[in-house]
C-alpha positions in Angstrom: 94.4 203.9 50.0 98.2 204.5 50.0 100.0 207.5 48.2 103.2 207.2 47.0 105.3 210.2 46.2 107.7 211.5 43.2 109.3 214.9 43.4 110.7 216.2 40.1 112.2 219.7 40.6 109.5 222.3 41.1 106.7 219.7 40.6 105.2 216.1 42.4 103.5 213.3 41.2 101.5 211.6 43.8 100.2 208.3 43.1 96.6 207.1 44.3 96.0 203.6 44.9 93.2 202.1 45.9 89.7 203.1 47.4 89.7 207.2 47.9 87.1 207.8 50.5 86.1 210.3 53.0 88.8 208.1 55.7 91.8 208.9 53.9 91.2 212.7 53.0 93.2 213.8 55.6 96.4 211.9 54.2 95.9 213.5 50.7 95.5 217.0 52.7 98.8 216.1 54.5 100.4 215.3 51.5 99.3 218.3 49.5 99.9 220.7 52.2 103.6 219.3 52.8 104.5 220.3 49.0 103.1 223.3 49.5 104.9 224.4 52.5 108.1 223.2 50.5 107.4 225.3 47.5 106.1 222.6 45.7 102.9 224.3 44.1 102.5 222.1 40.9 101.2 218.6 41.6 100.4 215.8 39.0 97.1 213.3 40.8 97.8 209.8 39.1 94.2 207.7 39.5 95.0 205.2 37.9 95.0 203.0 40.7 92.0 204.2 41.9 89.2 201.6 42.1 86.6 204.3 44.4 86.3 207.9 45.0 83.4 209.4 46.8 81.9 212.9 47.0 83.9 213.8 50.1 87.1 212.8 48.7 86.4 214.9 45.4 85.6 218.0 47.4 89.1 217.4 48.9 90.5 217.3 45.7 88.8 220.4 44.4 89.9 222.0 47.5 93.5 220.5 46.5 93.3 222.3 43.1 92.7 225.4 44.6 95.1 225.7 46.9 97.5 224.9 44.1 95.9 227.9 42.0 96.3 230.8 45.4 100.3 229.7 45.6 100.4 230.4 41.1 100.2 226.5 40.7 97.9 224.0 39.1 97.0 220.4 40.1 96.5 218.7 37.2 94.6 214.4 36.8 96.7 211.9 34.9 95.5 208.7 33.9 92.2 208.6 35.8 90.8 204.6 35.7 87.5 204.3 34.7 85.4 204.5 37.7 87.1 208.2 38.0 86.9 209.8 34.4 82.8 208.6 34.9 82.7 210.1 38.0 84.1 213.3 37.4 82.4 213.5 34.1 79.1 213.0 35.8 79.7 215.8 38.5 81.2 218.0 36.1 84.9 218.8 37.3 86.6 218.4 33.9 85.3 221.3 33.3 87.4 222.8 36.5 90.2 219.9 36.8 92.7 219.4 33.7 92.8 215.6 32.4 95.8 214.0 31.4 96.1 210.4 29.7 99.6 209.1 30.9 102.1 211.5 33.2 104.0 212.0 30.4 101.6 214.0 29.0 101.0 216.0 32.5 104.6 215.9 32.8 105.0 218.2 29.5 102.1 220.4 30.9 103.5 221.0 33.8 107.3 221.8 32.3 105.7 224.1 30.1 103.7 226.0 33.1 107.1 226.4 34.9 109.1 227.9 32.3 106.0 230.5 31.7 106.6 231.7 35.4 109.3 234.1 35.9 111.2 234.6 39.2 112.0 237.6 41.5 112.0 240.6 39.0 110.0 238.9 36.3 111.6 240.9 33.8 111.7 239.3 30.3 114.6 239.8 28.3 112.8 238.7 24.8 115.0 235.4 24.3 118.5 237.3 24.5 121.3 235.2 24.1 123.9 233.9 26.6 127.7 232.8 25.9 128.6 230.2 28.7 132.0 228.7 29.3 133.3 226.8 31.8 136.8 227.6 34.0 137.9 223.4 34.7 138.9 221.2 32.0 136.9 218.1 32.6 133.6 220.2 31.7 135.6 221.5 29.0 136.5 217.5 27.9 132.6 216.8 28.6 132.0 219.2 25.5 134.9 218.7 23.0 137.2 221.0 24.3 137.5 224.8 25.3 134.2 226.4 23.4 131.5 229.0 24.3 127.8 227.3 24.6 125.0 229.4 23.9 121.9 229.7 25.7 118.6 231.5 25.7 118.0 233.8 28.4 114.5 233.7 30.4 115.2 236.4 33.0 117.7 238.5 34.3 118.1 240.9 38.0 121.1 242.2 39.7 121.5 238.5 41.6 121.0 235.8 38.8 120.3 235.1 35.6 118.2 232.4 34.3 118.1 230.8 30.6 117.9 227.3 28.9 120.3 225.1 27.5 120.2 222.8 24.3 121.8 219.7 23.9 120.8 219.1 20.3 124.2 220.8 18.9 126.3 218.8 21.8 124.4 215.6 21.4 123.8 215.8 24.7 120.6 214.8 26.8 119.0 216.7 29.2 120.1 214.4 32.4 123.7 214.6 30.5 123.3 218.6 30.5 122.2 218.8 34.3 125.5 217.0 34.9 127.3 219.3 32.7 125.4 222.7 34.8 125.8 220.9 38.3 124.5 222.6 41.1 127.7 224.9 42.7 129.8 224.9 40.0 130.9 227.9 38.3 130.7 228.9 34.8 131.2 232.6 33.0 128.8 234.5 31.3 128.3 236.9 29.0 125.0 238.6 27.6 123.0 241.7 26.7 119.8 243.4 27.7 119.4 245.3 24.1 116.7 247.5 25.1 118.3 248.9 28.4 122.3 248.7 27.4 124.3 248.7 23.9 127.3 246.5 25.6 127.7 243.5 27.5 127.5 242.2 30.7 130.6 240.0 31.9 130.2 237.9 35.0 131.1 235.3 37.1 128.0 232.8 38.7 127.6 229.7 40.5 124.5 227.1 39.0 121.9 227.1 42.2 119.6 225.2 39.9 119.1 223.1 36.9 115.7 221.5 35.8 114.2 219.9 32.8 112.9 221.9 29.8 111.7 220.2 27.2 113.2 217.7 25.1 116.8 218.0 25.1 116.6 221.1 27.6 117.3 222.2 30.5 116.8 225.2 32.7 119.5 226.9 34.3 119.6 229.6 37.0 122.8 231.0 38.2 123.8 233.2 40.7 125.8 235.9 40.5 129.2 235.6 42.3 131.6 238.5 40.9 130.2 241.6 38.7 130.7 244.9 38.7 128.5 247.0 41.0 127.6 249.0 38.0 126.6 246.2 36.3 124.4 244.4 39.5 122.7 248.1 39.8 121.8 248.5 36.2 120.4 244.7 36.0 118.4 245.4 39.2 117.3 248.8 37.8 116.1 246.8 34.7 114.0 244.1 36.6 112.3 247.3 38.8 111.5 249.2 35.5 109.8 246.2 33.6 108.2 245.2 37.2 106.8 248.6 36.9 106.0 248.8 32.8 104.0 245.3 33.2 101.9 246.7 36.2 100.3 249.5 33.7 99.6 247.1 31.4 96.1 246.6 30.9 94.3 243.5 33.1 97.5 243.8 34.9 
């Protein structure tokens, strides 16, 4: 069996091919345990191209899945041939193991999963609104001159901000907005958090990151490079209070 590897962003797709038995369990584990010792904790299983799996191998897929679910992943089955959807219909794990027709379709799951999880403070800001605009004039020339874009914000601390990005009102795709918000460039922003301060927040920050959304979408995280130490304490003060509000939340 050979497994070939694709890494988008925060997620893999790793392509099975062949006969899965118990010989080649250790490559999977491999595999599977190099993404997850790079971060990579959301992993697409394409079987289309599998002709044989066995009990031994399934186990190591289960074991997979749940190793995927301890990190606050998944690991989802796409395109299963026919020899796998019977199998795993027979022994019961699509009851445990989401199914997937084409990796499109796991793709969009998987997207969808990584916008739901929120980094470092996981403080949600209740899709407040950010102004972006960019210091250089060939970003500028990218978007039809000097203009303010508006995003929607996901999450907010003291060190970064992160929010998506249409391209529907630019015309713009999402590969043509990643090269607009290129990692290490700088843009300014401007927000609010409504239910911790009236005014705005004015800074500088550097794009660390940019990933696909959804159609036409992107996510953007950018760090923080000049704000007011006012403004970085109140953000962080934010983050720690909604930390703390979620916490008492029932089933929390």
């Amino acid at each position: 069996m050979n497994i070939d590897k694709e890494i988008h962003d925060e997620f893999a797709i790793l392509t099975l091919k062949g006969e899965f038995d118990t010989f080649y369990v250790p490559s999977l584990q491999e595999e599977v345990d190099s993404l997850l010792e790079r971060g990579i904790v959301h992993i697409v299983m394409n079987m289309r191209l599998v002709k044989f799996v066995n009990s031994t191998a399934l186990g190591a897929i289960i074991k997979a899945h749940k190793l995927c679910k301890a990190e606050d992943g998944d690991l989802v089955i796409s395109h299963p041939s026919a020899f796998v959807r019977d199998v795993i219909g027979q022994v019961g794990l699509d009851q445990l193991l989401t199914i997937f027709d084409d990796d499109d379709a796991a793709r969009k799951h998987m997207i969808k999963a990584l916008n739901a999880r929120e980094f470092s403070g996981k403080a949600p800001v209740n899709q407040e609104k950010v102004l972006i605009s960019f210091p250089d004039d060939t970003r500028n020339a990218q978007i039809g001159g000097r203009r303010t874009l508006v995003g929607t914000m996901l999450n907010v601390d003291g060190s970064r901000v992160q929010f998506l990005q249409s391209g529907k009102t630019l015309d713009m795709t999402a590969d043509q907005l990643k090269t607009l918000f290129f990692k290490g460039s700088q843009a300014h922003l401007k927000f609010q958090v409504k239910m911790f301060k009236k005014g705005y927040f004015e800074v500088t920050a550097v794009i660390s990151e940019v990933q696909d959304a959804d159609d036409h979408q992107v996510r953007v995280t950018a760090d923080f490079e000049a704000i007011s130490d006012s403004d970085r304490e109140a953000l962080n003060q934010f983050a720690e209070d909604m930390s703390y509000l979620k916490k008492q939340l029932p089933g929390q």
